[in-house]
C-alpha positions in Angstrom: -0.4 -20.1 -20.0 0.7 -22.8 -17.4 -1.3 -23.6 -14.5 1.8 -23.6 -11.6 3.9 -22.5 -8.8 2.1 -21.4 -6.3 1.2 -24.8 -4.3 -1.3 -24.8 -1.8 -1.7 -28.1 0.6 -4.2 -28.8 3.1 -3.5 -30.2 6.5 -4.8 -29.6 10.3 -3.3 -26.9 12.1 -4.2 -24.0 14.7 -4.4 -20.4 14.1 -4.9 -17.2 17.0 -6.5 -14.4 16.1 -5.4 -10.7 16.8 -7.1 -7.5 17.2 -6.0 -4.5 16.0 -6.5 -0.5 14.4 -5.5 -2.1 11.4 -6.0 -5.0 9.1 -5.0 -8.0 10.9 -2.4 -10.6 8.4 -5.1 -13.0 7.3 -5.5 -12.7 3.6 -7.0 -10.7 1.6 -7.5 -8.0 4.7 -4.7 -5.6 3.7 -4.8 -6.2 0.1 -5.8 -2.4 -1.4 -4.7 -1.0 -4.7 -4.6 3.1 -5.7 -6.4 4.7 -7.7 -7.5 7.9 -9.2 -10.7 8.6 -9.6 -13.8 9.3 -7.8 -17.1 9.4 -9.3 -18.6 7.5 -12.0 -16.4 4.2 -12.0 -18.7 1.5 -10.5 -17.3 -0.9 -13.5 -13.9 -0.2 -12.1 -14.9 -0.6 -8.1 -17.0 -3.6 -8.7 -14.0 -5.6 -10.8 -11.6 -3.9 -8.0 -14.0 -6.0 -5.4 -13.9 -9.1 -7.4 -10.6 -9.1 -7.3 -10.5 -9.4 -3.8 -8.5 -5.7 -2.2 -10.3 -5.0 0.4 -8.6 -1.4 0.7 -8.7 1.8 -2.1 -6.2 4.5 -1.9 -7.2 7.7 -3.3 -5.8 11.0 -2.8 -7.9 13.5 -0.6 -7.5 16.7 -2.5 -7.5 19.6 -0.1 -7.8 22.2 -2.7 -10.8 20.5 -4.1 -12.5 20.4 -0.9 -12.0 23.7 0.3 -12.4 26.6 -2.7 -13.5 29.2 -0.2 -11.4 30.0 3.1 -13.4 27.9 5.7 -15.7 26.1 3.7 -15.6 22.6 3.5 -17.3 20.6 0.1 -17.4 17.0 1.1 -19.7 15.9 -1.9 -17.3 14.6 -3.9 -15.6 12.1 -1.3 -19.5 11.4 0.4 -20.5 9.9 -2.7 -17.1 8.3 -3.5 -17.2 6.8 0.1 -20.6 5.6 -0.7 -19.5 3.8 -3.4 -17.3 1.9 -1.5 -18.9 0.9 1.1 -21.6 -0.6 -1.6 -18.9 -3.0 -2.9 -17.4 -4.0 0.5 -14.3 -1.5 0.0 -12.7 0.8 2.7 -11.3 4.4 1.9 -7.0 5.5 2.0 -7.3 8.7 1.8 -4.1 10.7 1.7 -4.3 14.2 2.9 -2.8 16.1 0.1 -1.8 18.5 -1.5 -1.5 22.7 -1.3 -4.1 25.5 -1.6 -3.3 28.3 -3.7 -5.6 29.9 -1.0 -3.0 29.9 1.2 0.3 29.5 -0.8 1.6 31.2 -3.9 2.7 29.8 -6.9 6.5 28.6 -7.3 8.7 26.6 -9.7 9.5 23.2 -9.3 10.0 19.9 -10.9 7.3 17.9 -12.1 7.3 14.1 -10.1 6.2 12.5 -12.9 8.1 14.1 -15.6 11.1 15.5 -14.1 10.8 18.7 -15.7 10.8 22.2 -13.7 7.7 23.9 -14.4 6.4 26.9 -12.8 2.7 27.9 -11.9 2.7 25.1 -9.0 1.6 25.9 -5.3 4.2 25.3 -2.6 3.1 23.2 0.0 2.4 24.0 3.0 4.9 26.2 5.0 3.6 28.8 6.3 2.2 29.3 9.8 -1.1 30.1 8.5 -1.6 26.9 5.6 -0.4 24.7 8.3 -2.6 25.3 10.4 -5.1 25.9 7.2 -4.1 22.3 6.2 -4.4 20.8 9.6 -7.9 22.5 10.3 -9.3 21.0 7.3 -7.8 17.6 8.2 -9.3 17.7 11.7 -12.9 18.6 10.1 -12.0 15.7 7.6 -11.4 13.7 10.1 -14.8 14.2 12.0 -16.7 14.6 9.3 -15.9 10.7 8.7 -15.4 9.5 12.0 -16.7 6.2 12.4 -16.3 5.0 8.9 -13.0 3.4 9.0 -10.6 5.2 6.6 -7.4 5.4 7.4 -5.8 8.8 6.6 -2.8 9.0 5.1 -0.6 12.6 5.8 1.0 13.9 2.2 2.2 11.4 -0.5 6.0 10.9 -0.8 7.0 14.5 0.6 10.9 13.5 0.2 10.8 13.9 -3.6 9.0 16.9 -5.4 5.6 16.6 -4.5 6.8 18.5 -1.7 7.0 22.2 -3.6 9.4 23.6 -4.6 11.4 21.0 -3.0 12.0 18.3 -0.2 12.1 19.7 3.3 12.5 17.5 6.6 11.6 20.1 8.7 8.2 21.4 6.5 6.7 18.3 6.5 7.3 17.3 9.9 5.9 20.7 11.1 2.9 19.8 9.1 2.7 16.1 10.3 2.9 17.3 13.9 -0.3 19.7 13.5 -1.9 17.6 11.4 -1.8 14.6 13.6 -2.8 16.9 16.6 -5.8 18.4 14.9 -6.7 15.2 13.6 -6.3 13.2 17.2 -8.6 16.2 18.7 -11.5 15.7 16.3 -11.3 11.9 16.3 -9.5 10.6 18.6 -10.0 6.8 17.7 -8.9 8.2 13.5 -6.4 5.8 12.0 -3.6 8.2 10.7 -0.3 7.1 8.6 2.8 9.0 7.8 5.4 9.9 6.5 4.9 7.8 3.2 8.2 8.3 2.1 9.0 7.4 -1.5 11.9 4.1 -1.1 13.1 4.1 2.1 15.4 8.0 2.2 17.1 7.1 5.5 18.0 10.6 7.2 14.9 11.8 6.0 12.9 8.9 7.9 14.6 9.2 11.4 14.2 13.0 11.3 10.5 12.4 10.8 10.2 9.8 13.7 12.3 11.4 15.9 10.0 14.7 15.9 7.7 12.7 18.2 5.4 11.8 15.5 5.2 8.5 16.4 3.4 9.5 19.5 0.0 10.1 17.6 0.1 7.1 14.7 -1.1 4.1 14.4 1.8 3.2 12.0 4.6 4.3 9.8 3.7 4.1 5.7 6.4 3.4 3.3 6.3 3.4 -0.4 9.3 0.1 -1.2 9.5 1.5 -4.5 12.6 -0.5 -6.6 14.0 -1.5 -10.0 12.9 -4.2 -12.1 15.5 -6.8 -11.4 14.8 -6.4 -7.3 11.9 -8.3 -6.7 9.2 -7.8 -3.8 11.2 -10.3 -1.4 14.4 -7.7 -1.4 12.5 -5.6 0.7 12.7 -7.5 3.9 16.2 -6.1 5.3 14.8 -2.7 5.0 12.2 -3.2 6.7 13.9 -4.4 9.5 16.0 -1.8 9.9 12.9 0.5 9.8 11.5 -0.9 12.5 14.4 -1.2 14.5 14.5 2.8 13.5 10.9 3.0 14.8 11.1 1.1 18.1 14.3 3.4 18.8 11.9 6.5 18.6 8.3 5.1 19.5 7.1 5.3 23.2 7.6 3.6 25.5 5.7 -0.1 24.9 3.4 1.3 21.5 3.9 -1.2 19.0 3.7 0.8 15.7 3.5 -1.6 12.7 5.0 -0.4 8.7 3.1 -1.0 6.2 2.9 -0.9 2.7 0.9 2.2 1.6 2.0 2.4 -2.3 4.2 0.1 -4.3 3.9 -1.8 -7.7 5.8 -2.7 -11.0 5.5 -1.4 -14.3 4.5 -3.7 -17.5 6.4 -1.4 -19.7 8.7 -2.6 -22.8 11.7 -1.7 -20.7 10.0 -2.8 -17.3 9.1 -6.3 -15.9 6.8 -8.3 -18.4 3.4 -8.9 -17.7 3.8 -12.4 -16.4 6.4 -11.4 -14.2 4.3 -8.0 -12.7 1.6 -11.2 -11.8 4.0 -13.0 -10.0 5.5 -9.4 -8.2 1.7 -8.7 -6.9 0.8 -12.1 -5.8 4.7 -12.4 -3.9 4.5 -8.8 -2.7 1.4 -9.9 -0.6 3.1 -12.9 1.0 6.1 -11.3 1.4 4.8 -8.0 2.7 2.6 -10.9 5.6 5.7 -12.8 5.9 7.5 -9.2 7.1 4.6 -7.9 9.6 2.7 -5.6 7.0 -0.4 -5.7 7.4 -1.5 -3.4 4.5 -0.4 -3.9 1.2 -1.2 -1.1 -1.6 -0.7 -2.0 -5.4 0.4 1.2 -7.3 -1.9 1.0 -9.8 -5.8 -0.3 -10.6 -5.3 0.2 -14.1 -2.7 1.6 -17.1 -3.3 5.4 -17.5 -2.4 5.2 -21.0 -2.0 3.3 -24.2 1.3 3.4 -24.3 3.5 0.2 -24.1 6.6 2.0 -23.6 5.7 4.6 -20.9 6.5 3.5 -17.6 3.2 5.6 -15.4 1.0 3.4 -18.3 1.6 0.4 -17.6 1.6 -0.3 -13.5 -2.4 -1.8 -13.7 -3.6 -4.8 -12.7 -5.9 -4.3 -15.8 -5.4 -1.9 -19.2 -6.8 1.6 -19.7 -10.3 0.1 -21.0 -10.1 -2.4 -17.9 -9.4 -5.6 -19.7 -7.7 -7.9 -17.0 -3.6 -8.3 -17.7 -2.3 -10.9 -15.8 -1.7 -9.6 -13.0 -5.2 -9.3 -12.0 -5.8 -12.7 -12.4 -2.8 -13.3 -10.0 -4.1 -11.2 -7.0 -7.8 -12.2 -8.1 -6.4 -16.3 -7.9 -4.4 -15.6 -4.3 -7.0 -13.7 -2.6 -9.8 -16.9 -3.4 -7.3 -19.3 -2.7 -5.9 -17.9 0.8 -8.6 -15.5 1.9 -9.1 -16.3 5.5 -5.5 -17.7 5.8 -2.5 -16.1 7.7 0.9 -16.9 7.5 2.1 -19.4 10.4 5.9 -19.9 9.5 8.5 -20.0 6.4 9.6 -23.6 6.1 13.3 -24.1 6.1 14.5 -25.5 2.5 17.9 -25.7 1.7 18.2 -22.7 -0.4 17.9 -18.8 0.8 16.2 -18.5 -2.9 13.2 -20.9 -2.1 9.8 -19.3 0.3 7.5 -22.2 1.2 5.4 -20.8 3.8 2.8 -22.6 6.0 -0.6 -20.5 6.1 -3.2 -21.4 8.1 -6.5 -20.6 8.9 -9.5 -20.7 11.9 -10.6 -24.0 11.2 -7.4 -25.1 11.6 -6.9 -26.2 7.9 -3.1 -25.5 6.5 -2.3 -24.6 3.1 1.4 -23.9 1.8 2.2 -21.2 -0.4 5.7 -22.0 -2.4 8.0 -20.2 -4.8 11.3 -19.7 -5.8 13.9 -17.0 -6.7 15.7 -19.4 -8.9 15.4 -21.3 -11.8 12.6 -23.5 -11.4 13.2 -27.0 -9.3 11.8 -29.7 -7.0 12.7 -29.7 -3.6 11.5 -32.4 -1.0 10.2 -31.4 2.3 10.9 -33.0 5.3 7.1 -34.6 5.0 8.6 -36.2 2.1 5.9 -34.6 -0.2 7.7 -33.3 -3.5 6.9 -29.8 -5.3 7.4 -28.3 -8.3 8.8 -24.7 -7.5 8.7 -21.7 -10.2 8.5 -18.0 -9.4 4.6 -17.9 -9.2 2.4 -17.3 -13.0 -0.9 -15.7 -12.4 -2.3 -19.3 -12.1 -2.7 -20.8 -8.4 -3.7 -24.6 -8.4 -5.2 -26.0 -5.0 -4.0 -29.1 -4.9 -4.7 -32.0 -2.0 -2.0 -33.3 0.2 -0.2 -36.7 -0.3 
C-alpha cells in the first residue's frame, strides 16, 4: 500500500485557544464514532481509544431503562459509562426510542430494510409519553450530571424511525419538553437536536423555528450522501444551515452544527476500502475546515459478513475487529495532528486541491494536503513542491525544505 498524500510540514506559527460546551477544533477532540453495544466490549473500547475518537455515540434506549411506569434502571448505561471513562472516552447518548408502556403498537416501515412491518411502537405522541419521554430524560439527565455526555434528542426523526411515520410537529412537541425537562434537571446538560437524516430542508426550519434553539447548545445533522459525493460536498449545506440557524437562534447565541452521524459503506457496490480511509480521514478536516466541532463516524465496526450488504460494511474495522483501512486512516491522522487546529486553507490554483495550514500551541505548523483530482504536484507560493493524491490510509510526516 503507498505511503502518501496527506503531507504534513512543520514551521513556526501561533495558535488561540477557545473555550467552549463543546469540543473545541483541535484534533482529535471531536473525533467519535457510533456504536452499538454496551457491556462486555472492552476489546472494542480499548482499540476505539487507540485509534484516537475521543467521543462514543450509543443510543440511550428509553424502553430499556424504564420497564415499569416510574422506575428508572440505569445499570446498564452506569457500567457502560464506566467503561468509558476507563479508556479516556466520553458518552453520545441519543435519547431514543418509544415505550410500549405508553404507546401501542402500529405498522410502519422498517429504516433499515424498507419493509412495512407491524408490531412496532409509535413514538411518542401523546400528551402523556411526552411528557413520559421527557420525565425520563430530565432524570437521565441528572442522574449524569457532571459527567460530560452530551445528549442527543431522537435519531433521524424525518425518516421512519419516527413511527408510523415522519411528523414535524410530533417531534418538535417532543423536542420542546424534552429540552425543558432536561434544562430543569441540569441546567449546564449539553443537549443536540434534531439529528435529521441528510439535510430535509422544510423539516429543519420547522424544527428551529419552534424556539428550539433557545435551549441547545447546537444543531446535529447526519450529512449522509452517495458514494460518488465525497465528505468535502458537504460544505454549501452547511452554510446554508447556519445561515437557517442564525435566522432563528436568539438574539447573539452562537449555536454551532455538528456532525453527529455520518460514514461510508465498504460494500461491493459502495466506495472501496481505500477510498472509505481517505472519506474518514477528509471528513475530519473538512468537517474543522466548516466549523464542526464533532465529528461522528457511522460505524465502529461491520455488523455482518457480508460484502455486498450495505449496513455491513460502514466499520472502521470487520465484524471480528480486524482493522480495514480505514482505521488505520483515522488511527494515522489523530497521531499525526492531535493537538493541531486548522488556521487557514491555502489558496492553490484549483477549487479541487485543500492544502490547509494546522497549527498548534507551541506554535509549530503542519499542512494537511489533498486533492479531488487526479493526482498532481502543485508549487506553493513558499516554492516547496507536493505530491497531491486524495489521501490512502498512510500519513507521512515529513520535514520542511
Amino acid at each position: 500500500m503507498k505511503k502518501t498524500a496527506l503531507i504534513v510540514i512543520l514551521w513556526l506559527a501561533c495558535v488561540i485557544a477557545r473555550a467552549d460546551d463543546l469540543p473545541d477544533l483541535i484534533l482529535p477532540a471531536g473525533a467519535g464514532v457510533n456504536v452499538h453495544f454496551t457491556q462486555g466490549h472492552e476489546k472494542d473500547l480499548a482499540m476505539i481509544a487507540a485509534a484516537g475518537f475521543k467521543w462514543v455515540r450509543m443510543d440511550f434506549v428509553w424502553e430499556a431503562i424504564e420497564r415499569k411506569k416510574g422506575e428508572y434502571d440505569w445499570s446498564d448505561y452506569d457500567a457502560f459509562s464506566a467503561e468509558l471513562k476507563k479508556h479516556g472516552l466520553r458518552a453520545y447518548y441519543i435519547l431514543d426510542y418509544s415505550n410500549p408502556l405508553y404507546e401501542p403498537k402500529v405498522v410502519g416501515t422498517n429504516p433499515i430494510t424498507g419493509k412495512v412491518e407491524s408490531g412496532t411502537t409509535a413514538s411518542p405522541q401523546h400528551p402523556a409519553s411526552v411528557a413520559a419521554f421527557a420525565c425520563w430524560a430530565g432524570a437521565a439527565a441528572k442522574h449524569f450530571s457532571g459527567t460530560g455526555v452530551i445528549w442527543e434528542i431522537w435519531n433521524e426523526p424525518n425518516i421512519s424511525f419516527w413511527q408510523p411515520g415522519p411528523d414535524v410537529n410530533q417531534y418538535t412537541t417532543l423536542a420542546l419538553a424534552t429540552t425543558r425537562a432536561i434544562r430543569k434537571n441540569d441546567p449546564n446538560a449539553c443537549v443536540v437536536a434534531p439529528a435529521t437524516s441528510c439535510f430535509p430542508w422544510d423539516f429543519l426550519e420547522s424544527v428551529l423555528k419552534s424556539g428550539l434553539l433557545t435551549n441547545i447548545n447546537a444543531v446535529s445533522i447526519h450529512p449522509y450522501r452517495s458514494p460518488n459525493q465525497p465528505p468535502e460536498s458537504a460544505a454549501g449545506e452547511y452554510q446554508r444551515l447556519r445561515e437557517m440557524i442564525q435566522r432563528y437562534a436568539p438574539a447573539g447565541k452562537n449555536i454551532p452544527i455538528i456532525s453527529g452521524e455520518w460514514g461510508y459503506s465498504s460494500n461491493t457496490k459502495g466506495v472501496t476500502p481505500e477510498t472509505q480511509a481517505a472519506f474518514i480521514a477528509r471528513q475530519q478536516l473538512s468537517n474543522l475546515l466548516n466549523g464542526v466541532p464533532i465529528s461522528i463516524w457511522y460505524d465502529w465496526k461491520n455488523d455482518g459478513p457480508d460484502p455486498a450488504e450495505n449496513e455491513h460494511n460502514f466499520g472502521t474495522v470487520t465484524a471480528d475487529l480486524q482493522p480495514k483501512p480505514a482505521y488505520l486512516a483515522i488511527q494515522n491522522l489523530t497521531r499525526a495532528l492531535a493537538g493541531y487546529r486548522i488556521n487557514q486553507r491555502l489558496k492553490t490554483e484549483s477549487s479541487a486541491d485543500y492544502v490547509l495550514s494546522l497549527t498548534n500551541l507551541a506554535g509549530q505548523t503542519k499542512l494537511a494536503a489533498w486533492t479531488l483530482d487526479a493526482p498532481h504536484s502543485i508549487v506553493l507560493a513558499s516554492k516547496l513542491k507536493i505530491e497531491l493524491e486524495a489521501m490512502p490510509q498512510y500519513i507521512p510526516s515529513i520535514p520542511a525544505h
